[in-house]
C-alpha positions as CSV (number, residue, x, y, z in Angstrom):
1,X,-43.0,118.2,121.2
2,X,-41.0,115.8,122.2
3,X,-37.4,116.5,124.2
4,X,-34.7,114.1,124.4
5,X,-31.8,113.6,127.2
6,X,-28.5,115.6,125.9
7,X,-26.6,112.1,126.1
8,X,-27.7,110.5,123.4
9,X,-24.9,109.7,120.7
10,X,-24.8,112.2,117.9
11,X,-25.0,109.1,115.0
12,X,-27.8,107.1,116.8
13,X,-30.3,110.2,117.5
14,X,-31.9,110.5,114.5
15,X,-32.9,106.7,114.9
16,X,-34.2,107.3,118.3
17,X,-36.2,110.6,117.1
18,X,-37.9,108.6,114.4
19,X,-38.9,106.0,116.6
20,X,-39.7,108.2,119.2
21,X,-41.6,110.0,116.7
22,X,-44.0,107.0,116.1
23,X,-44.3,106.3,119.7
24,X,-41.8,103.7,120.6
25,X,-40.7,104.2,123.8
26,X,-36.6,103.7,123.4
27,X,-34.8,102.8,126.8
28,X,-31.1,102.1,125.7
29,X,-29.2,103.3,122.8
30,X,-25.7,103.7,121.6
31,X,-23.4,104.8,118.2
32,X,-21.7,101.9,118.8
33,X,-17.6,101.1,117.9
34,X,-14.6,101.5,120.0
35,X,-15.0,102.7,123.4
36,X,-18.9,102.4,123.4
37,X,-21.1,99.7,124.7
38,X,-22.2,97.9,122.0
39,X,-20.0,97.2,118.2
40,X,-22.5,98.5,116.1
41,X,-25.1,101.2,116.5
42,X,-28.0,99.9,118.4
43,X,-31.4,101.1,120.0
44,X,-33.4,98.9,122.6
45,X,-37.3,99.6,122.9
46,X,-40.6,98.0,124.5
47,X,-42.8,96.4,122.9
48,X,-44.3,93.2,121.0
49,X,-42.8,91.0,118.7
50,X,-45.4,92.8,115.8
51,X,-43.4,96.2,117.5
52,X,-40.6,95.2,116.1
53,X,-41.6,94.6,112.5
54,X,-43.5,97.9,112.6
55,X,-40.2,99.9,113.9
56,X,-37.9,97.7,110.7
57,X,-40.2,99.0,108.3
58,X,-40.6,102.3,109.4
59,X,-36.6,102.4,109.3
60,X,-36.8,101.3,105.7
61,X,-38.9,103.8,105.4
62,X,-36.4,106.1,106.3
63,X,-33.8,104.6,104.8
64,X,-32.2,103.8,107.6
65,X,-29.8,101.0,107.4
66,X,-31.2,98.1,109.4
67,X,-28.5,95.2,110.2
68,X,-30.4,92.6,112.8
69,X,-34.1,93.1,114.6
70,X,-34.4,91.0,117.3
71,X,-36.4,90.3,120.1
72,X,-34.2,89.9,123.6
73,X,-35.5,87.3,126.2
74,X,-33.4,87.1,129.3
75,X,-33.1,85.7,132.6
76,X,-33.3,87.2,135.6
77,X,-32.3,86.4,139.5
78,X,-35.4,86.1,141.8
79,X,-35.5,86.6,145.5
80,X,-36.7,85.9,148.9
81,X,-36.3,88.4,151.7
82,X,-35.6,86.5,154.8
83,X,-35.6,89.6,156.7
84,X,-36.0,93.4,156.5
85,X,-33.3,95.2,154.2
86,X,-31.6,94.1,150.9
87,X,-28.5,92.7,153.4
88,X,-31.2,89.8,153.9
89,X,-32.3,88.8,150.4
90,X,-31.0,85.6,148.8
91,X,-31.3,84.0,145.4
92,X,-33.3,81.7,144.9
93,X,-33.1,80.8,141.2
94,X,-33.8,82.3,137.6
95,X,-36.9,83.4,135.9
96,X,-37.6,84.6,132.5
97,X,-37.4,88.9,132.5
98,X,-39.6,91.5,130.6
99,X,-38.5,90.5,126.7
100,X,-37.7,93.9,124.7
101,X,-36.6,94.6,120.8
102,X,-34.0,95.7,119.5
103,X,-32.3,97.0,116.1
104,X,-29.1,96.7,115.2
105,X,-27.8,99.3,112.2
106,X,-25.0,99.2,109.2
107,X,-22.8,102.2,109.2
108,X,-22.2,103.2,105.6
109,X,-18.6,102.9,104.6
110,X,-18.4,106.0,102.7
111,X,-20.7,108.6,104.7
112,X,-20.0,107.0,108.3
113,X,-23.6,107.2,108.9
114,X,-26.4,104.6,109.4
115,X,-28.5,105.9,106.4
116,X,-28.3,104.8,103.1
117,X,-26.7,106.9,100.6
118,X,-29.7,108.8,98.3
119,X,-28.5,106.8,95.2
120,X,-29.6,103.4,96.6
């Protein structure tokens, strides 16, 4: 059995039970909207690009309302340490970070949550 951090938002937990579930390992999610981190609901996770299409269709599966899957590549500072302690490292330019996944979710005008009504 699985247990999951109390902070989770209430509409995005379901999503990250599911993918939990089939052995994504989520590291960021959020309910999205006014006064959260993100506009939309949204739930980051490791993985491959094939990762991604595997956690979409299990969604569907679901019916969970997928908006956008897409695979994040960033940039990140790298550093030399001229000395002992943090005070003493200094960037030295960019390289290409860890890529993740992540989904993106519709929230349903009438229910207000990111599944699709039974009907559709």
């Amino acid at each position: 059995m699985v247990s999951f951090p109390d902070n989770i938002d209430e509409q995005i937990r379901p999503v990250v039970e599911v993918l939990t579930r089939h052995g994504f390992k989520t590291f960021e999610s959020c309910q999205g909207g006014e006064g959260h981190f993100f506009n939309e609901p949204t739930v980051r996770f490791w993985g491959t690009e094939n990762d991604l299409l595997k956690a979409y269709e299990i969604c569907q599966c679901y019916k969970i309302a997928v908006f956008e899957a897409r695979r994040v590549y960033g940039k990140e500072d790298v550093y030399v340490n001229q000395g002992i302690g943090k005070e003493n490292e200094n960037p030295i330019g960019q390289a290409w970070g860890i890529p993740f996944n992540e989904l993106t979710f519709v929230t349903h005008s009438k229910t207000g949550t990111i599944f699709l009504p039974s009907s559709v």
